[in-house]
C-alpha positions as CSV (number, residue, x, y, z in Angstrom):
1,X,-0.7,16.9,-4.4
2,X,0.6,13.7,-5.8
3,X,-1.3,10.8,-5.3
4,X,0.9,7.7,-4.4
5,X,0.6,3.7,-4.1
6,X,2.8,1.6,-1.5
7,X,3.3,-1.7,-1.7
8,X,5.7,-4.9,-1.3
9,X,4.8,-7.7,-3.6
10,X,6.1,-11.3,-4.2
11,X,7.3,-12.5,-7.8
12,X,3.4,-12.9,-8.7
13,X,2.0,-9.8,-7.7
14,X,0.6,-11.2,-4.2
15,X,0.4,-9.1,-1.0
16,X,-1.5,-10.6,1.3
17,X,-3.1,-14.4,2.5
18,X,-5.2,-15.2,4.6
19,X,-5.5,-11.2,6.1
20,X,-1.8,-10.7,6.8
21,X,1.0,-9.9,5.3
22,X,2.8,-13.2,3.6
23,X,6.5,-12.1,4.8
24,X,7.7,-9.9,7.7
25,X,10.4,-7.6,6.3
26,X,12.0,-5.3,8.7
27,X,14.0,-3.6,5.7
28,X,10.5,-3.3,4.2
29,X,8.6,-2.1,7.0
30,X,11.7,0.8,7.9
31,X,11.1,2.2,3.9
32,X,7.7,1.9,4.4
33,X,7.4,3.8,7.5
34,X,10.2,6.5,5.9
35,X,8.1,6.4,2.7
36,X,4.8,7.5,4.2
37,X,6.1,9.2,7.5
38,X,4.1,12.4,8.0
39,X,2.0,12.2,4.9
40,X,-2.0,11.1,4.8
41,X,-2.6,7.1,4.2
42,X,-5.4,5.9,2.5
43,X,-6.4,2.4,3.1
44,X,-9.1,0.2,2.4
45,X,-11.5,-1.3,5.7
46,X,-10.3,-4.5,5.7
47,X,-6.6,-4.1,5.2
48,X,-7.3,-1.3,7.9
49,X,-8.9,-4.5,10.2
50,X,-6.1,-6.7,9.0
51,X,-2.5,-7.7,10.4
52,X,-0.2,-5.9,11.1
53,X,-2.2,-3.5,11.2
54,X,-5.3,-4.7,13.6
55,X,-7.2,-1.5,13.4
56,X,-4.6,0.4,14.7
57,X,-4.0,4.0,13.8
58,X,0.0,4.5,11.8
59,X,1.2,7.1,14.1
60,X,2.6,10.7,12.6
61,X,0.2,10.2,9.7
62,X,-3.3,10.8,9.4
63,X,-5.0,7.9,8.3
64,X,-8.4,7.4,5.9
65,X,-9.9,4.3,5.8
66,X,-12.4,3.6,3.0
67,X,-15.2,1.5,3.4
68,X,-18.8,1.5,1.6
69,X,-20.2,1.6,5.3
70,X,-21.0,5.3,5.9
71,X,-21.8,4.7,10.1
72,X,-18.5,3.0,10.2
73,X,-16.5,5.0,13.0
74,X,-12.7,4.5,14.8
75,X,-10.9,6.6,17.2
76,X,-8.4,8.9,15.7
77,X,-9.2,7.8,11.9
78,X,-11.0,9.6,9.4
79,X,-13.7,6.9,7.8
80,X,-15.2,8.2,3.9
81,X,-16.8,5.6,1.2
82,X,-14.9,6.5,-1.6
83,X,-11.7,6.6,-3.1
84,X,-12.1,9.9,-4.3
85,X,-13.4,11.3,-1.0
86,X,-10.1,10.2,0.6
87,X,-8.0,11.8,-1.3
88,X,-10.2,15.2,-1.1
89,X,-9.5,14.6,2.6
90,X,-5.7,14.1,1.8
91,X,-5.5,17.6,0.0
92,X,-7.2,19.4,2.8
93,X,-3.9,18.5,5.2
94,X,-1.6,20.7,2.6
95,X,0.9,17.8,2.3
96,X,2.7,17.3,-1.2
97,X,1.9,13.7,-1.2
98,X,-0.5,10.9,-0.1
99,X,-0.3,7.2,0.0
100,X,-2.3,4.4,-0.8
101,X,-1.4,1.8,1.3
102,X,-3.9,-0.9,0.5
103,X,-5.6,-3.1,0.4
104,X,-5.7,-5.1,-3.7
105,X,-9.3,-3.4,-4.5
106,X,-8.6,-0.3,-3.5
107,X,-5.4,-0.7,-5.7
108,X,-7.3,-1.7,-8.5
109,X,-10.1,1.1,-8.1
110,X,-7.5,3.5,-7.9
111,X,-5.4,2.3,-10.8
112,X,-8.5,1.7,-13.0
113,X,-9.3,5.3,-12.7
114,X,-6.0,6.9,-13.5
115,X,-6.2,8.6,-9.6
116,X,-2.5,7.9,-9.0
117,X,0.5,9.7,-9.7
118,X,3.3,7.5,-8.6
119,X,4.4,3.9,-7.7
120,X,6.2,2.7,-4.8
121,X,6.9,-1.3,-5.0
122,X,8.7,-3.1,-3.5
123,X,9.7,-6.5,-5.3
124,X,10.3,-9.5,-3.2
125,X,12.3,-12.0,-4.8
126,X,10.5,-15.0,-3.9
127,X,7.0,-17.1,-4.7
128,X,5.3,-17.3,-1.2
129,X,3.3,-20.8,-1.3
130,X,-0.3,-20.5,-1.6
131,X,-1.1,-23.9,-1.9
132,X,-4.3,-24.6,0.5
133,X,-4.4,-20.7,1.7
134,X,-7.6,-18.5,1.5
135,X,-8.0,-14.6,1.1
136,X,-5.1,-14.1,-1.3
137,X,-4.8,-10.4,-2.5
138,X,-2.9,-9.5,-5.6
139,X,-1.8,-6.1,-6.3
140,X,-3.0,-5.2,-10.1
141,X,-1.1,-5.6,-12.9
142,X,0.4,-2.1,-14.5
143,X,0.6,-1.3,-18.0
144,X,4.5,-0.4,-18.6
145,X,3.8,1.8,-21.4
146,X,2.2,4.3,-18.8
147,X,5.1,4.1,-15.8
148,X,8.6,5.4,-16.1
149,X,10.9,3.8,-13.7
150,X,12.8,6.8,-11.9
151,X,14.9,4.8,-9.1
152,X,15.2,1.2,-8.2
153,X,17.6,0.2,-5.2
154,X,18.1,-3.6,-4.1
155,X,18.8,-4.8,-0.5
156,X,19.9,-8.6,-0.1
157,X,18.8,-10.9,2.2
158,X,20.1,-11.3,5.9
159,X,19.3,-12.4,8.9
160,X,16.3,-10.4,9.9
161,X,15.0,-10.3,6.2
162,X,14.5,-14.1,4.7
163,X,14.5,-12.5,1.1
164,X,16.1,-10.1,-1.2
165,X,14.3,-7.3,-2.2
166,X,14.2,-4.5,-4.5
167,X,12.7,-0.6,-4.2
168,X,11.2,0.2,-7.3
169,X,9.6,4.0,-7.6
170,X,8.1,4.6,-11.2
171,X,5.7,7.7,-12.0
172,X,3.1,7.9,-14.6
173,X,4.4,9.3,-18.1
């Protein structure tokens, strides 16, 4: 099974402020949702607990939330305390691919340990304002020599999406 990450980042690496999202991207959240459709989803308790999600199971996929609180329970989600243990639970569903979907520690753990395969980012071409704002979540920087890029795609700004963006897929050489 390849492991995946999933995520949509400004022009400094942030993905999230103040437990949301710092953008609302319907060209973003439509690759997201085609990206992930109908594979397992791995994602941290807070990001899990966070908007847009609100604790809220992502339908046709089965989710895993890690947290380090092993009574932690929620209707239709499977809850584990590790990274590892989630993705044990993504291999037992047979699929060819799982995502990590969040939030920046499990990222990090995940990177840190070499337990993903591939990279889906998206680059948003803008620096969201931070000034004043609490909770702000960075996704981890990569080390290029050990990512190939295999596809990048852009999509401009329009009326539903306030910034151009770019799909970016690499895969660890």
């Amino acid at each position: 099974m390849i492991v995946s990450a999933i995520a949509a980042m400004d022009i400094n690496r942030l993905i999230g402020m103040e437990k949301n999202m710092p953008w609302h991207l319907p060209k973003d959240f439509k690759h997201f949702k085609k990206t992930t459709i109908n594979h397992p989803i791995i994602i941290g308790r807070i990001s899990f607990e966070s908007k847009p999600i609100n604790g809220n199971a992502l339908p046709k996929r089965t989710n895993i939330v890690v947290s380090r609180n092993y009574t932690l329970a929620y209707d239709g989600i499977v809850t584990v305390t590790s990274i590892e243990d989630a993705i044990s639970v993504a291999k037992s569903e047979e699929r060819d691919e799982c995502f990590i979907i969040g939030g920046g520690q499990i990222y990090k753990e995940a990177l840190d340990n070499n337990l993903i395969d591939k990279l889906y980012l998206t680059s948003i071409h803008t620096e969201i304002k931070t000034k004043g704002k609490k909770d702000l979540v960075y996704f981890p920087e990569i080390d290029n020599d050990e990512w190939d890029m295999t596809s990048i795609s852009a999509e401009d700004a329009d009326d539903n999406n306030k910034y151009d963006m770019t799909f970016l897929v690499f895969e660890r050489n």
